[in-house]
C-alpha positions, -999 to 999 in steps of 0.1 A, spaced: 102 -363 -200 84 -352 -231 55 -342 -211 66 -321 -187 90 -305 -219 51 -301 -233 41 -284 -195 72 -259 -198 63 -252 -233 29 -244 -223 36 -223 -194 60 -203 -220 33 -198 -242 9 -187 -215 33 -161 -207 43 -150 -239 1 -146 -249 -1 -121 -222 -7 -85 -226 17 -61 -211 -6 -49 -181 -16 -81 -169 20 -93 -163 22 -60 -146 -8 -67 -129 5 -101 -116 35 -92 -106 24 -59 -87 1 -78 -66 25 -109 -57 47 -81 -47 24 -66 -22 8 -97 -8 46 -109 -2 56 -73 16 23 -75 38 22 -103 54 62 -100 57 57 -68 82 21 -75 92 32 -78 132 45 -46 131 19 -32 112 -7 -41 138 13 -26 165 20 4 145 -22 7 140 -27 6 180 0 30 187 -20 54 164 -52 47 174 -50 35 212 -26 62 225 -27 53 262 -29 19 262 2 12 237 24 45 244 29 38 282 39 2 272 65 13 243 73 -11 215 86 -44 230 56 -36 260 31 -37 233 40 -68 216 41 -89 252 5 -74 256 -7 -90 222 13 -123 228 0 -127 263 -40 -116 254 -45 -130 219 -12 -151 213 12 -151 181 -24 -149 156 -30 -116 177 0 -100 153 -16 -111 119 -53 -98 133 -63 -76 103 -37 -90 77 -65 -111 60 -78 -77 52 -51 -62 51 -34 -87 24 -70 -86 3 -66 -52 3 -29 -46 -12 -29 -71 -39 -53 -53 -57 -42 -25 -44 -4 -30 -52 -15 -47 -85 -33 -15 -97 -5 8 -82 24 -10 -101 6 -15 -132 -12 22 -134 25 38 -125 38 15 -157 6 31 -180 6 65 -173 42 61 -174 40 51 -212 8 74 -220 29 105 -210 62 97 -227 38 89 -259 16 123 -252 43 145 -241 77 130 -253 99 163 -247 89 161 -210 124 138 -203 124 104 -186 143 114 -153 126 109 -120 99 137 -123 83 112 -150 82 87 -122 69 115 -96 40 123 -115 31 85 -128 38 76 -96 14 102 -73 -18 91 -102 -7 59 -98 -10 62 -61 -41 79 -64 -58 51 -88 -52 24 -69 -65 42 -36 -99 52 -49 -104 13 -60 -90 -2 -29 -101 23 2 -129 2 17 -104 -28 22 -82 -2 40 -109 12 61 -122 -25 73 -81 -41 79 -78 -10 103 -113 -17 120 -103 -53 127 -64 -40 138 -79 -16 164 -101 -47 178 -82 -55 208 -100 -87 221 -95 -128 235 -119 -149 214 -133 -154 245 -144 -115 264 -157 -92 243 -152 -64 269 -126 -46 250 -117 -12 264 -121 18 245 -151 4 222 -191 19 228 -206 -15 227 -195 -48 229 -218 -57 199 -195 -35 179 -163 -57 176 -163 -72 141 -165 -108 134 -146 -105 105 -144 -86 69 -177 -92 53 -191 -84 91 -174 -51 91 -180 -42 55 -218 -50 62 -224 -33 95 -203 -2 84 -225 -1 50 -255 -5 72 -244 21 96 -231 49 73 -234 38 36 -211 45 8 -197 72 26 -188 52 59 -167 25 34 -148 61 24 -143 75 56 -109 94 60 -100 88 22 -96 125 19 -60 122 41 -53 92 21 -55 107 -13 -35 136 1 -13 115 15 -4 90 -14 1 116 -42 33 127 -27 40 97 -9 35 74 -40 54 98 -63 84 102 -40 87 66 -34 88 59 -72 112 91 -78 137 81 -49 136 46 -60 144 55 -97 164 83 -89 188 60 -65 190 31 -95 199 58 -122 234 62 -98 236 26 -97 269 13 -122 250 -10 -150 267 -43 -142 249 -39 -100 213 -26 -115 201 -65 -115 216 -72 -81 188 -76 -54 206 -67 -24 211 -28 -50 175 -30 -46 170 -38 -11 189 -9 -4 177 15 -29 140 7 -22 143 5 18 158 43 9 130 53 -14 104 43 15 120 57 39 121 93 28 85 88 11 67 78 45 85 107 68 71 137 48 36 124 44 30 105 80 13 125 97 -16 125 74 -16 86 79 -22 92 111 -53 119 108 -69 88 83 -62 58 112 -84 78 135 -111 91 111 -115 56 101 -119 44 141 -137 75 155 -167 62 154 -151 32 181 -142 58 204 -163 60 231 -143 97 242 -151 114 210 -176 94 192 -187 115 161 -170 148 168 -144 147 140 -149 168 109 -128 166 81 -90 160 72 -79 196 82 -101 200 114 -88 165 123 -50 177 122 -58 204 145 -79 188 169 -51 156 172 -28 190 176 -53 207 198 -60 172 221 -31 149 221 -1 174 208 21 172 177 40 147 186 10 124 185 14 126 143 42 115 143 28 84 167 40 47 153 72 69 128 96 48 140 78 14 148 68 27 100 103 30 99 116 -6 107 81 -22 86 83 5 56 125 -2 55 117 -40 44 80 -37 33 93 -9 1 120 -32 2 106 -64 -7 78 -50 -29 104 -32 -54 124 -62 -54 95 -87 -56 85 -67 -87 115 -68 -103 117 -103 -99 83 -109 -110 86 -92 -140 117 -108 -148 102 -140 -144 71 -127 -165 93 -117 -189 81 -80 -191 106 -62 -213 125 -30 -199 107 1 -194 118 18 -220 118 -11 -249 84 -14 -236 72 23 -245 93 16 -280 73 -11 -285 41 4 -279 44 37 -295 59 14 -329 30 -7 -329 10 27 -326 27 43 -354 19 12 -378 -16 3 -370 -15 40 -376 2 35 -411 -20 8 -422 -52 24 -421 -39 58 -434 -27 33 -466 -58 16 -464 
């Protein structure tokens, strides 16, 4: 008894010793993992709708997942979300965490801007931007293995140059696209991305913030408030920057396509030429198969967080920026009075 009293006790002090971002951290990167692999089947279909038109399209939704189950069985869904999961820990961990910083830096640095929701646009859209710069090659390499459409047994997939190019797995990918096109091959299409994630991260922070502000005080902790409120948030976020995802899916698999193998230039000449070749409809290709993973995914990963940080015992938003800017103001103090 007195020893796991000594455990808790520990744990609590493990927890108390942290510093602020690397509860934030934590809790940012359990969220995403969580979120991920929550949606991953969809995600891979989504992927293949916007990268293998013909294929996918004719089949529609339900077509398309009886063609994975039947050629590569139930794993066939979670191709990609080993990458895709090693990629948005980090990449959720920095997000959540950089959107709490530059949160507190501006409210310290400029504290007559207000701390309505265009605080959380702009902390939100650098935040979004941080995380993308740090985490694109992950991206890049999860959507090369999702386009992969192959038995472990034939490698004659349709659609790809040569056989030899279907990836083995991420360290395969990351080294043959290094080998093939350098640093700049791992960065491929991460012009649409950073286009895309300003507004998209911003707005998804401002709706989400905006929403709980409406929210009576005694419903702000519950989680189905949250469910609701994030599932909103993602929702309008992801329709007003989608077709840029789209642009970045195939920049980052042109060089697969045997049809237009190295022809794409960059972010804006892609837009037209999807326009020009496949129509406008095509960027809005996968919106609604985004809808029904963003819904829970934004969901989850707001909630999640909460949770996490509740757990982690990270003090509210804005007791945190209190504390910070007091302990500022004293160190501050001190060595004037020293």
């Amino acid at each position: 008894m007195g020893k796991g009293g000594e455990e808790g006790m520990d744990w609590d002090g493990v927890i108390e010793g942290m510093p602020l971002f690397v509860k934030e951290l934590i809790a940012g990167g359990v969220a995403g993992g969580f979120a991920k692999t929550v949606v991953a089947p969809l995600e891979r279909v989504k992927i293949l709708f916007q990268t293998r038109r013909a294929e996918f399209q004719s089949v529609g939704l339900l077509g398309s997942f009886k063609k994975i189950a039947r050629t590569e069985g139930a794993l066939g869904f979670y191709r990609g979300n080993g990458a895709s999961v090693a990629r948005i820990v980090p990449y959720a961990a920095l997000h959540y965490m950089a959107y709490e910083q530059y949160r507190r830096w501006i409210i310290q640095n400029f504290p007559d801007i207000g701390r309505g929701p265009v605080l959380d646009l702009v902390a939100g859209s650098f935040a979004g931007g941080t995380a993308v710069m740090f985490t694109y090659p992950l991206d890049l390499v999860r959507t090369k293995l999702a386009y992969q459409v192959v038995g472990s047994s034939k490698l004659n997939v349709k659609g790809l140059v040569h056989s030899e190019q279907v990836y083995k797995g991420i360290m395969h990918c990351f080294s043959k696209t290094y080998k093939e096109a350098g640093l700049r091959g791992l960065y491929r299409g991460v012009a649409p991305s950073l286009y895309g994630i300003f507004p998209y991260a911003g707005l998804k922070f401002y709706f989400y913030e905006e929403m709980k502000s409406h929210v009576p005080e005694e419903h702000k902790k519950d989680i189905t408030v949250k469910l609701v409120c994030g599932s909103i948030a993602g929702l309008l976020g992801q329709t007003f920057t989608y077709p840029l995802d789209v642009v970045r899916r195939q920049m980052q698999v042109e060089r697969l396509l045997s049809s237009n193998s190295g022809d794409m230039k960059g972010t804006v000449e892609s837009l037209v030429m999807i326009v020009q070749r496949q129509g406008w409809k095509q960027l809005f290709s996968g919106l609604s198969i985004n809808y029904l993973k963003v819904v829970p995914s934004v969901a989850i990963g707001f909630t999640v967080y909460d949770v996490m940080k509740s757990a982690l015992r990270v003090p509210a938003r804005d007791e945190a920026v209190i504390e910070v800017v007091t302990n500022k103001r004293n160190t501050h103090t001190s060595s004037l009075h020293s």
